[in-house]
N, CA, C and O atoms as a Maestro MAE file, in Angstrom:
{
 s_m_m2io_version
 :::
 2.0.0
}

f_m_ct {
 s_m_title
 :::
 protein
 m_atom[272] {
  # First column is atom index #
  i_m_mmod_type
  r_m_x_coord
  r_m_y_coord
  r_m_z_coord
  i_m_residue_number
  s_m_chain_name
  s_m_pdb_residue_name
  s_m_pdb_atom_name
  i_m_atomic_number
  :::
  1 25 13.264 -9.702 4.974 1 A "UNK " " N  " 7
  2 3 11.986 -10.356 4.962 1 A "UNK " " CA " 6
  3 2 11.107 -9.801 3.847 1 A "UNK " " C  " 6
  4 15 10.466 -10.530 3.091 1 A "UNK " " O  " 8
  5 25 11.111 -8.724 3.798 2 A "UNK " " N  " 7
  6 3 10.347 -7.942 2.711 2 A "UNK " " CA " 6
  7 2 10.373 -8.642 1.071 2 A "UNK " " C  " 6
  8 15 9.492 -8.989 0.284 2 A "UNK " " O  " 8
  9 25 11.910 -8.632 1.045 3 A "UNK " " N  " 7
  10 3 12.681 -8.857 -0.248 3 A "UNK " " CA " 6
  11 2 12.334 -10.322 -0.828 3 A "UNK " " C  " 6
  12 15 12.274 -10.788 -1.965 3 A "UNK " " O  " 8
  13 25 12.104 -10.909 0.652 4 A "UNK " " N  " 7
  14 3 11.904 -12.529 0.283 4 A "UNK " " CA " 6
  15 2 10.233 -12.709 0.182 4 A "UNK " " C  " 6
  16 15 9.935 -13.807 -0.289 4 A "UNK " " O  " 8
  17 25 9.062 -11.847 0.530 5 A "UNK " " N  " 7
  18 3 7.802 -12.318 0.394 5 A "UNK " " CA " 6
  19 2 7.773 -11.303 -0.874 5 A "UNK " " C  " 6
  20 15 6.808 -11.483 -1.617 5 A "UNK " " O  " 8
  21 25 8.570 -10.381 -1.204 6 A "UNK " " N  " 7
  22 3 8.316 -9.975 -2.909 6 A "UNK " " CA " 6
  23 2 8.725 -10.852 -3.551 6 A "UNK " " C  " 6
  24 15 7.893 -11.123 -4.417 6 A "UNK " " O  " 8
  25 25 9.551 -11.449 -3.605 7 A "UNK " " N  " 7
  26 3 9.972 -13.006 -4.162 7 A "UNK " " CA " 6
  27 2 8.788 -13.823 -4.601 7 A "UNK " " C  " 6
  28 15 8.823 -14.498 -5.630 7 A "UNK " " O  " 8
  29 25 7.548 -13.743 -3.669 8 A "UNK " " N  " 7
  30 3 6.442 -15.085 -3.737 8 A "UNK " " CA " 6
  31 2 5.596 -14.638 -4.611 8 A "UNK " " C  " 6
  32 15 4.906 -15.385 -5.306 8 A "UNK " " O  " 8
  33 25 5.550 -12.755 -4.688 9 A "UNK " " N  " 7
  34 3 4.486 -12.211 -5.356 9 A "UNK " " CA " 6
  35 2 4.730 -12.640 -7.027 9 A "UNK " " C  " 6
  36 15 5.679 -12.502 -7.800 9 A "UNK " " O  " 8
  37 25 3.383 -13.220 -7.143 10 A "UNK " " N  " 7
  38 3 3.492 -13.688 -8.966 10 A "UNK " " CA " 6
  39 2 2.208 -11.830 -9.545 10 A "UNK " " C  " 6
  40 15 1.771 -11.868 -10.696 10 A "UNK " " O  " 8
  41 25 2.105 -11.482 -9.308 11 A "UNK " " N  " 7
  42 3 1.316 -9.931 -9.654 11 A "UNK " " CA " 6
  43 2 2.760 -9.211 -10.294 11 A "UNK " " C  " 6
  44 15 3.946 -9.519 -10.182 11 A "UNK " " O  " 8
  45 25 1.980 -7.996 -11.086 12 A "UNK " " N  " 7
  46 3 2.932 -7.421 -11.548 12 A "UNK " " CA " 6
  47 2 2.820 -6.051 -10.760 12 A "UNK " " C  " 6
  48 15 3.402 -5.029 -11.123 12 A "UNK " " O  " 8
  49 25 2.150 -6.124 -9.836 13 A "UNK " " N  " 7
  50 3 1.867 -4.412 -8.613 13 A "UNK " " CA " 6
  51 2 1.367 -5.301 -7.456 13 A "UNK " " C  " 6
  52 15 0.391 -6.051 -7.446 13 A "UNK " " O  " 8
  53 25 2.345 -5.019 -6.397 14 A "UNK " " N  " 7
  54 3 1.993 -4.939 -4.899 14 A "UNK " " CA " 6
  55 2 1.197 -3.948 -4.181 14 A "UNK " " C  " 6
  56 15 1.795 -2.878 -4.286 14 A "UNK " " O  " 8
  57 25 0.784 -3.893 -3.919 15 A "UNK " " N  " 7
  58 3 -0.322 -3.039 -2.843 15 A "UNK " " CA " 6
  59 2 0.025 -3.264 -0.769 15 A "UNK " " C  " 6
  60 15 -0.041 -4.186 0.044 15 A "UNK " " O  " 8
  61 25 0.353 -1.916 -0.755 16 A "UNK " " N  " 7
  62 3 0.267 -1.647 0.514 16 A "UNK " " CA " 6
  63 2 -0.713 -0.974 1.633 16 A "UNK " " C  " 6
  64 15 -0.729 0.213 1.307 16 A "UNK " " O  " 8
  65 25 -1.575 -1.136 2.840 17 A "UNK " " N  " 7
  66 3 -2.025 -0.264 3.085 17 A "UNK " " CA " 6
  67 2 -1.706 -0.111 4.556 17 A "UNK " " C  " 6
  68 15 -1.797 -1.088 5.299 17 A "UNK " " O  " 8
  69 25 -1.319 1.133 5.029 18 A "UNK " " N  " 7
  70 3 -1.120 1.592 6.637 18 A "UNK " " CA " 6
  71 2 -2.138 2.912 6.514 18 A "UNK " " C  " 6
  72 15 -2.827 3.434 5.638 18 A "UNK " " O  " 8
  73 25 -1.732 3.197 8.293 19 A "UNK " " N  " 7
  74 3 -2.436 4.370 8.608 19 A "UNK " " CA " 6
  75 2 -1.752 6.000 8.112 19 A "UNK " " C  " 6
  76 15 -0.563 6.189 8.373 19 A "UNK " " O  " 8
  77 25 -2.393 6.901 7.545 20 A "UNK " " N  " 7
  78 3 -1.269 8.029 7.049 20 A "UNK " " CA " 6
  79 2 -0.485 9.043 8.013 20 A "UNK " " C  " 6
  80 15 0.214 10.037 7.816 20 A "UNK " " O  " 8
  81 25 -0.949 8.293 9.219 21 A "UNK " " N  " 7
  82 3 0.276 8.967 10.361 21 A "UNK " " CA " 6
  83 2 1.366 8.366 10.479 21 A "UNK " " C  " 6
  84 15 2.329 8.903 11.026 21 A "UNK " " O  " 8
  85 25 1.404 7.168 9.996 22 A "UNK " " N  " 7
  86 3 2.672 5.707 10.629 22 A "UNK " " CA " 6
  87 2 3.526 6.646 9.058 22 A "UNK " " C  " 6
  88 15 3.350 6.331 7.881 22 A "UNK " " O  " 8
  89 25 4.302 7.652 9.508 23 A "UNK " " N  " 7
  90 3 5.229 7.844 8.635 23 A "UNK " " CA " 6
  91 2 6.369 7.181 8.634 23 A "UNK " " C  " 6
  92 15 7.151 7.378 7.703 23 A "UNK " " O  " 8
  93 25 6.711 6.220 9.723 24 A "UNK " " N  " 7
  94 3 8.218 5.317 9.458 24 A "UNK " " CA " 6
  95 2 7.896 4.580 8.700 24 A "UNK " " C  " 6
  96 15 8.704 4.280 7.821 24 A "UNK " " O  " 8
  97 25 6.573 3.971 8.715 25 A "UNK " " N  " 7
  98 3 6.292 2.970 8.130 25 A "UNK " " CA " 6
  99 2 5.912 3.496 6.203 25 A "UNK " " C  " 6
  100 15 5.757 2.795 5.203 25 A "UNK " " O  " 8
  101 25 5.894 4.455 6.329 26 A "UNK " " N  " 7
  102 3 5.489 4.818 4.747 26 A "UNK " " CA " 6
  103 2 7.484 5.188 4.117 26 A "UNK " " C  " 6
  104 15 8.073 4.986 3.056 26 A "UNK " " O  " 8
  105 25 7.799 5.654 5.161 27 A "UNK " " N  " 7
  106 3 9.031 5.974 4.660 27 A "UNK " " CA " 6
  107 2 9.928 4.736 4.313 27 A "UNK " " C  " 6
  108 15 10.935 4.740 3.606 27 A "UNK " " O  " 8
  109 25 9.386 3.740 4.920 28 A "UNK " " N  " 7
  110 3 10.313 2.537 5.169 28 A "UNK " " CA " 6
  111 2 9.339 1.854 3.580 28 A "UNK " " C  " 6
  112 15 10.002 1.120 2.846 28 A "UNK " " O  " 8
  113 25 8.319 2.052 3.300 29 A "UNK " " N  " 7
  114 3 8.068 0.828 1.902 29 A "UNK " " CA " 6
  115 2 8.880 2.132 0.776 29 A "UNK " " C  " 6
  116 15 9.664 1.866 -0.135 29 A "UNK " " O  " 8
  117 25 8.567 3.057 1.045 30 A "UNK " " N  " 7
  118 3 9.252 4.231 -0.017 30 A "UNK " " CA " 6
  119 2 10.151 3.712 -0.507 30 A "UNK " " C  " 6
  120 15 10.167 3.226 -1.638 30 A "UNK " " O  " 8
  121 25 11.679 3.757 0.847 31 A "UNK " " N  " 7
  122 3 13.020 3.261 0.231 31 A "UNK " " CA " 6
  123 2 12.718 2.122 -0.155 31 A "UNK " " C  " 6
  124 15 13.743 1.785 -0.747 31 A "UNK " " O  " 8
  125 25 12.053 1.337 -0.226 32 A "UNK " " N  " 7
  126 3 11.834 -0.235 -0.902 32 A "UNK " " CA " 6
  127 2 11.292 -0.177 -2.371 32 A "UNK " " C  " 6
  128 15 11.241 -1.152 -3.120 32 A "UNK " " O  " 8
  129 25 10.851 1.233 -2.715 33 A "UNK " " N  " 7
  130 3 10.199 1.525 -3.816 33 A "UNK " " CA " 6
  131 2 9.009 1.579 -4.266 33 A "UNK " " C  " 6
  132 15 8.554 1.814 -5.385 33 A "UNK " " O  " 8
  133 25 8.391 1.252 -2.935 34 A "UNK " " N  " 7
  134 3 7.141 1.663 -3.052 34 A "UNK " " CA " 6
  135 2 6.532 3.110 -3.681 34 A "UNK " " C  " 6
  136 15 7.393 3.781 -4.251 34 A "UNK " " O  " 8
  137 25 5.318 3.625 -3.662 35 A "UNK " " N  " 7
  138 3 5.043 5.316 -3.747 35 A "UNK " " CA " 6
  139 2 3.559 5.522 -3.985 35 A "UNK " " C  " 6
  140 15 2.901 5.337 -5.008 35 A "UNK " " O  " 8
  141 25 3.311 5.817 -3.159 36 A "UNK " " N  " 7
  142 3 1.926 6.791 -2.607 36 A "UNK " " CA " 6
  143 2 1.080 6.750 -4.089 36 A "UNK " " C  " 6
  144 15 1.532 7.077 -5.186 36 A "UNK " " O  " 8
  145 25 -0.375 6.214 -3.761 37 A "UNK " " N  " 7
  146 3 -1.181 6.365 -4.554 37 A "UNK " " CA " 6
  147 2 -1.670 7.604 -4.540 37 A "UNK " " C  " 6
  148 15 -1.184 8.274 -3.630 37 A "UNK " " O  " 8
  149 25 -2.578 8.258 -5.315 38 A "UNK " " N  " 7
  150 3 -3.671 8.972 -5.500 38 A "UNK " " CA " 6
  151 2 -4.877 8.847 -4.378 38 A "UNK " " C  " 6
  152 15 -5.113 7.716 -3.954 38 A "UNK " " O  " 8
  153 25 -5.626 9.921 -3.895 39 A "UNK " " N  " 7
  154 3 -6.234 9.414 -2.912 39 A "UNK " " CA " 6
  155 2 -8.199 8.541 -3.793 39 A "UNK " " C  " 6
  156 15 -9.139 7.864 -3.375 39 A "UNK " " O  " 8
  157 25 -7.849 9.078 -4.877 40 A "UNK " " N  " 7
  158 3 -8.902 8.267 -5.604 40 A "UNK " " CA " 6
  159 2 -8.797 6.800 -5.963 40 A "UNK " " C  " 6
  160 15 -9.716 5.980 -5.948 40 A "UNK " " O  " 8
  161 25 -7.364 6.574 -6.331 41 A "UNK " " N  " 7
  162 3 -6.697 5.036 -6.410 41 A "UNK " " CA " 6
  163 2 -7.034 4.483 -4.942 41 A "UNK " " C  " 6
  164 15 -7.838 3.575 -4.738 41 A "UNK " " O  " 8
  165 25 -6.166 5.288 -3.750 42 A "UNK " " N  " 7
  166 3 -6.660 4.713 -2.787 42 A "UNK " " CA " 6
  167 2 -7.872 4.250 -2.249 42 A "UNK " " C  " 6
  168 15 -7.981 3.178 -1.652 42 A "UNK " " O  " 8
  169 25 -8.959 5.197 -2.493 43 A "UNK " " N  " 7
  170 3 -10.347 4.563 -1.814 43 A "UNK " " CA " 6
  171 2 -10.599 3.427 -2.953 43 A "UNK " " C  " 6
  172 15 -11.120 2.399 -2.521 43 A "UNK " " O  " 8
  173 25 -10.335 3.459 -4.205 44 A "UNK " " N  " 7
  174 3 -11.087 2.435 -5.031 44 A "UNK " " CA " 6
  175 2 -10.316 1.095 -4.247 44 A "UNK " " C  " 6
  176 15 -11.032 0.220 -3.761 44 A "UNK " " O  " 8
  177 25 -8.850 0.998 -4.159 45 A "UNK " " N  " 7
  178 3 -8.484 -0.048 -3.718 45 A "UNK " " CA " 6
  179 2 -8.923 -0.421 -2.523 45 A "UNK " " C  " 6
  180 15 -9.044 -1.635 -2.363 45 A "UNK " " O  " 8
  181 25 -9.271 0.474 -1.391 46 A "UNK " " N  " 7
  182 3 -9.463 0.298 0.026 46 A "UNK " " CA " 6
  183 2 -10.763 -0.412 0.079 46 A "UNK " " C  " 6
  184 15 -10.838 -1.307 0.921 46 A "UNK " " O  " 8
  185 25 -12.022 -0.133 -0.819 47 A "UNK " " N  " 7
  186 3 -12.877 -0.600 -1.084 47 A "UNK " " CA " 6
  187 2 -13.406 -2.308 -1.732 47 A "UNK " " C  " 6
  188 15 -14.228 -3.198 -1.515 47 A "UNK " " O  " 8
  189 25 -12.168 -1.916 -2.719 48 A "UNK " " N  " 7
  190 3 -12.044 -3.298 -3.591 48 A "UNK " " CA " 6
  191 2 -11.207 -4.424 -3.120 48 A "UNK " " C  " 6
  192 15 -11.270 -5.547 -3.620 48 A "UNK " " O  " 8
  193 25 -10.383 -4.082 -2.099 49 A "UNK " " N  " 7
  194 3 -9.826 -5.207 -1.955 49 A "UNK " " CA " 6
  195 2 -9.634 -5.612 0.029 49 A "UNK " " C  " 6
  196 15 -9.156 -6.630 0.528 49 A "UNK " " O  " 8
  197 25 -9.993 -4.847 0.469 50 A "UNK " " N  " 7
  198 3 -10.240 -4.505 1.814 50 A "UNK " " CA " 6
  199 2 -11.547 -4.571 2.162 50 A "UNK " " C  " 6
  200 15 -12.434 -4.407 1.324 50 A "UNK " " O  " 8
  201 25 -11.839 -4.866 3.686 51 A "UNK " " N  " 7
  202 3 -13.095 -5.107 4.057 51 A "UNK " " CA " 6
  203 2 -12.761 -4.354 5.112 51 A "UNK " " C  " 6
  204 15 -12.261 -5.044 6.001 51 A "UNK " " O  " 8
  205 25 -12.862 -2.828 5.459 52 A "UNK " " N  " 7
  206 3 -12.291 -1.898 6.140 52 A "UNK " " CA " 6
  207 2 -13.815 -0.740 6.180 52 A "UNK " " C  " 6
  208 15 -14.607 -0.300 5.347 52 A "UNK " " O  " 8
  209 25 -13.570 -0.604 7.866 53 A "UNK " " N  " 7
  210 3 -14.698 0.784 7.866 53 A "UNK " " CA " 6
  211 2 -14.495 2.106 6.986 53 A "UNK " " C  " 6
  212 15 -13.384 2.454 6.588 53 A "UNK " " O  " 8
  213 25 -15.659 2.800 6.726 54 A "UNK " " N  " 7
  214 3 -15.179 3.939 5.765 54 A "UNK " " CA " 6
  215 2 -13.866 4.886 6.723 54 A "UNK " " C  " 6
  216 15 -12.739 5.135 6.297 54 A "UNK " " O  " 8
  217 25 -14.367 5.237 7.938 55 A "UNK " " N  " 7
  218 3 -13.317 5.948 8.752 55 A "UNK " " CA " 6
  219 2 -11.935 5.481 9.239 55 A "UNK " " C  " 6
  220 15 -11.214 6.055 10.055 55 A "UNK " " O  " 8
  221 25 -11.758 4.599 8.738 56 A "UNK " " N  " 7
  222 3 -10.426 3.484 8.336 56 A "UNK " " CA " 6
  223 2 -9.873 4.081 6.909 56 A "UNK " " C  " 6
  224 15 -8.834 4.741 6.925 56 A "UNK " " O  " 8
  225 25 -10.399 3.905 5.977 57 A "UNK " " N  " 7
  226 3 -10.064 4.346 4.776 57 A "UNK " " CA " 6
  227 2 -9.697 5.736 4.423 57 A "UNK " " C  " 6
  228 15 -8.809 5.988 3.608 57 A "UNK " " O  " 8
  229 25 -10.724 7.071 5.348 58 A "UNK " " N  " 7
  230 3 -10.123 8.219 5.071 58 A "UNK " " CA " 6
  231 2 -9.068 8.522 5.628 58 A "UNK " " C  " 6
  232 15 -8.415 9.519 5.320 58 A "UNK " " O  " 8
  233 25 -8.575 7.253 7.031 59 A "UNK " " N  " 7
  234 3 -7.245 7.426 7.632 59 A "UNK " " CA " 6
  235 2 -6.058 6.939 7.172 59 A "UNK " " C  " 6
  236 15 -5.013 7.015 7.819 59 A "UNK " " O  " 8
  237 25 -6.182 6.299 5.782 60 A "UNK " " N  " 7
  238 3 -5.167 5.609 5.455 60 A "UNK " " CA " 6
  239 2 -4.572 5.872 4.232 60 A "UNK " " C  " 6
  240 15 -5.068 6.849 3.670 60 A "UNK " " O  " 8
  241 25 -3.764 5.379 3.692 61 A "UNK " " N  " 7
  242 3 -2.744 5.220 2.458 61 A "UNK " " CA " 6
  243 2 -2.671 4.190 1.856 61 A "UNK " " C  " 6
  244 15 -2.793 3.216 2.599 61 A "UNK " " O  " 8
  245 25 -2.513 3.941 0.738 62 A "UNK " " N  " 7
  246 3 -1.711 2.852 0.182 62 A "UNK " " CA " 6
  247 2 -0.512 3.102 -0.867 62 A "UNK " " C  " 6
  248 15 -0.501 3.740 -1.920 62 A "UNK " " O  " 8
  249 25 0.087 2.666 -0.471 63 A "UNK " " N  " 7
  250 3 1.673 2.360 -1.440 63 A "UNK " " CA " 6
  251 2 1.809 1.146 -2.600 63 A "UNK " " C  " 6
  252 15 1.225 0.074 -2.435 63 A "UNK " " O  " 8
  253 25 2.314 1.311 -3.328 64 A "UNK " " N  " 7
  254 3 1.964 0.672 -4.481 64 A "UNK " " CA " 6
  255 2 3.508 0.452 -5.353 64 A "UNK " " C  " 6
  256 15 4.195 1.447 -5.584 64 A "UNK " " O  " 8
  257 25 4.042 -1.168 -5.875 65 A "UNK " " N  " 7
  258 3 4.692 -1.273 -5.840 65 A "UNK " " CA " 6
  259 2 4.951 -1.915 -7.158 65 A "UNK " " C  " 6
  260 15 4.511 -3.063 -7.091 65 A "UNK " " O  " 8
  261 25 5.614 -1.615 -8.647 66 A "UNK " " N  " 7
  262 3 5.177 -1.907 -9.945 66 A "UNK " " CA " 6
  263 2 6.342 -2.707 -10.225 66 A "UNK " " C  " 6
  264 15 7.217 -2.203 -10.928 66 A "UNK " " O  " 8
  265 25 6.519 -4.121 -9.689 67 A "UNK " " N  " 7
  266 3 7.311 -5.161 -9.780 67 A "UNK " " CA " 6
  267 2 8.624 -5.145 -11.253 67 A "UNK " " C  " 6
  268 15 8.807 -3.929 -11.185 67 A "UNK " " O  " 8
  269 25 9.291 -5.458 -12.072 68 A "UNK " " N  " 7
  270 3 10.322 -5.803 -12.969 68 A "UNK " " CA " 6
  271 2 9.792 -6.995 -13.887 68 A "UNK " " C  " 6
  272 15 10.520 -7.474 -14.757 68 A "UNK " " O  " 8
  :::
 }
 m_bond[271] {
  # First column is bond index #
  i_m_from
  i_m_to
  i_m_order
  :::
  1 1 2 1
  2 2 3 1
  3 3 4 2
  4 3 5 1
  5 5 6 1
  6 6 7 1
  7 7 8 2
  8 7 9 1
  9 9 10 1
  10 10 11 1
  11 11 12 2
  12 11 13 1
  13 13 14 1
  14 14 15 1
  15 15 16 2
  16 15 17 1
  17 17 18 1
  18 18 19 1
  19 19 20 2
  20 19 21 1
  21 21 22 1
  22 22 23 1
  23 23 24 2
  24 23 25 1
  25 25 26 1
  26 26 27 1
  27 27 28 2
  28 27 29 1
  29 29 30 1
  30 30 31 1
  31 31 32 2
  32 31 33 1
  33 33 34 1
  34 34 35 1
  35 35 36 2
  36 35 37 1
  37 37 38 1
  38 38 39 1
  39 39 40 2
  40 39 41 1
  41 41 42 1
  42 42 43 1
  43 43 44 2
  44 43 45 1
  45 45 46 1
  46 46 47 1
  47 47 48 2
  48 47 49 1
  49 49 50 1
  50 50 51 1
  51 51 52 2
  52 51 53 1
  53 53 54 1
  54 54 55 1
  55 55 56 2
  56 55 57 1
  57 57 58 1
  58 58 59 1
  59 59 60 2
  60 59 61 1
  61 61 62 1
  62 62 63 1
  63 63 64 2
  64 63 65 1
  65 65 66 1
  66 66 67 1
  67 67 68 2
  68 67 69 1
  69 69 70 1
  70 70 71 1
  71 71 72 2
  72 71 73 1
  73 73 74 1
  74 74 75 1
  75 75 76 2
  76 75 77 1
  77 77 78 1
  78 78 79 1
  79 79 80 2
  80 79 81 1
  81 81 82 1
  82 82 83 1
  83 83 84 2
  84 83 85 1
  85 85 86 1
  86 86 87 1
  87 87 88 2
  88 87 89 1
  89 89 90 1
  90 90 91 1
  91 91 92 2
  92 91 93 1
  93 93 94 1
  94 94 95 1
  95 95 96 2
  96 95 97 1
  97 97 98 1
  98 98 99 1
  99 99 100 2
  100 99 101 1
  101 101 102 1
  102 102 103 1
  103 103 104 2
  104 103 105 1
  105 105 106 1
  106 106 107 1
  107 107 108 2
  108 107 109 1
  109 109 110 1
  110 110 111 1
  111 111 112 2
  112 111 113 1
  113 113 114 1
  114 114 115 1
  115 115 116 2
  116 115 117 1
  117 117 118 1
  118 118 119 1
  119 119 120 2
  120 119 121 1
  121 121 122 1
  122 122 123 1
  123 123 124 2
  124 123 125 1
  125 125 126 1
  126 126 127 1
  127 127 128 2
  128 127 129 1
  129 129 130 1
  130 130 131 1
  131 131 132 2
  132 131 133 1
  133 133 134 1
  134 134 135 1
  135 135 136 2
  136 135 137 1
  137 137 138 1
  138 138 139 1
  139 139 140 2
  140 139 141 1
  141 141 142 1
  142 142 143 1
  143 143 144 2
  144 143 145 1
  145 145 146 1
  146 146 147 1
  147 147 148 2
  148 147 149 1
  149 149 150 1
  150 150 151 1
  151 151 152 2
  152 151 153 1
  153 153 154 1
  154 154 155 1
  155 155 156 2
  156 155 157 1
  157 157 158 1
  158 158 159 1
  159 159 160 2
  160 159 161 1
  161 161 162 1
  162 162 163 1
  163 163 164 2
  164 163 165 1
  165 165 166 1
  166 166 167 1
  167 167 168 2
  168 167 169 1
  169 169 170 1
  170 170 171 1
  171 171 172 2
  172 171 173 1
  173 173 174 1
  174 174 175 1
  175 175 176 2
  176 175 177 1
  177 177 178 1
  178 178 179 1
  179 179 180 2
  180 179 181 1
  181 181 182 1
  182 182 183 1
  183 183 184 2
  184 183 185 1
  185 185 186 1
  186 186 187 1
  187 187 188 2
  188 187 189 1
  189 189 190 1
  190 190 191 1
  191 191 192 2
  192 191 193 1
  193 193 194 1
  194 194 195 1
  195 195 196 2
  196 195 197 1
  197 197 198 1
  198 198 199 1
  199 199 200 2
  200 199 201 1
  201 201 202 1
  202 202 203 1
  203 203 204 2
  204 203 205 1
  205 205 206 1
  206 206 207 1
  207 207 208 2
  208 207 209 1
  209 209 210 1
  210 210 211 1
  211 211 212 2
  212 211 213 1
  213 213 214 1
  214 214 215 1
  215 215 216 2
  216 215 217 1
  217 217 218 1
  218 218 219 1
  219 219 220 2
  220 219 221 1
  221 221 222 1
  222 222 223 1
  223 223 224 2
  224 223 225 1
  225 225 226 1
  226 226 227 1
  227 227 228 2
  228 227 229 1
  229 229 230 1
  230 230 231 1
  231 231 232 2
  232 231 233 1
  233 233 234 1
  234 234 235 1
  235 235 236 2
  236 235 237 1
  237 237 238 1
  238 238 239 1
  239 239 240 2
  240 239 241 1
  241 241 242 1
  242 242 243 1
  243 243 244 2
  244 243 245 1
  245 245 246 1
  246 246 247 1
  247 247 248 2
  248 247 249 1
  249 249 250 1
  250 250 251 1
  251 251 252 2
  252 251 253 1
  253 253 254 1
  254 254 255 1
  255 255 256 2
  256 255 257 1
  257 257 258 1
  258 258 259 1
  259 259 260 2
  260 259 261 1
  261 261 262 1
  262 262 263 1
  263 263 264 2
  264 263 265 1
  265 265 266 1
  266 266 267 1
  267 267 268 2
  268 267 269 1
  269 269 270 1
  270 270 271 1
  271 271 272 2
  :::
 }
}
């Protein structure tokens, strides 16, 4: 499923965001090739593209994914 909605993405970087405890879930975009932003990348994105409480954002991650 993954493989097929990267398929739809016309961007040249995917963006992921979970909570930074859900480690299956970070481990699981990893092997997909994902990889952990910066936590400064992160708030700018969490901000910019999310409509998320601030105490949402210091709980979270985003993974980031630089397409072919």
């Amino acid at each position: 499923m993954l493989r097929h909605l990267l398929s739809l993405v016309r961007t040249s970087e995917v963006f992921v965001g979970t909570w930074k405890d859900v480690y299956w879930a970070i481990s699981f975009y990893e092997k997909h090739g994902f990889r952990l932003v910066t936590k400064e990348e992160k708030d700018m994105l969490l901000t910019k593209y999310w409509n998320i409480p601030k105490r949402q954002i210091e709980t979270s991650v985003v993974l980031k994914l630089k397409k072919a």
